[in-house]
Steps between C-alpha positions, in 0.01 A plus 500: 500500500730709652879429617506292802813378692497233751752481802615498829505912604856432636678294258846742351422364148142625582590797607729592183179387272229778636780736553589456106085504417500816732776673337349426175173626579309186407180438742507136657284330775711315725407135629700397832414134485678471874212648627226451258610129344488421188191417288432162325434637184817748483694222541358249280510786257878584568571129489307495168718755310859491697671156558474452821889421579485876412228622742658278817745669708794173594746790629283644790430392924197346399617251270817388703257446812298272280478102592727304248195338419297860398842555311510172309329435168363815440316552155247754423213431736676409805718862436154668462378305819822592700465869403144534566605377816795673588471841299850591570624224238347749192816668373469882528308703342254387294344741289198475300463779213160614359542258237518235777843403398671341780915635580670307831834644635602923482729622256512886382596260108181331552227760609640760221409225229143494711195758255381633812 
């Protein structure tokens, strides 16, 4: 497997993650879920090996424009639900290593620590 990263092309936090994978010369294929969505299984996966309060963006748009009722009592399969549905709500980046390890969020810490 190789590194993937999913996104949204023109999310800042985005932007700083494939700039740091470019400037580190590491090969990645990058997944804009805007456009393309986001697959079932990637996010049952995700959901399977991050805790989902983790993997659900509360800060962003998206979330704030959410019903009260969408917002309230949210465990892990109505967060999976929402962000299946709305694929802004998955924090940004997620990126998958060749291991398949999952890492949510972008810091230069936390991809140095990554065996690419």
């Amino acid at each position: 497997m190789n590194v993937k990263i999913f996104g949204i092309k023109n999310c800042d936090t985005m932007k700083k993650a494939m700039k740091w994978l470019d400037s580190n010369n590491i090969t990645y294929e990058f997944h804009d879920y805007k456009k393309e969505g986001i697959d079932d299984e990637w996010l049952k996966r995700w959901c399977g090996l991050v805790p989902w309060d983790t993997l659900l963006n509360t800060r962003g748009t998206t979330w704030r424009k959410l019903s009260d009722d969408e917002r309230s009592n949210v465990d892990e399969e109505k967060a999976c639900e929402l962000m299946k549905t709305y694929p802004s709500l998955v924090k940004r980046p997620v990126l998958v290593d060749y291991t398949g390890q999952v890492y949510v969020g972008f810091s230069e810490a936390q991809y140095q620590g990554i065996k690419f």
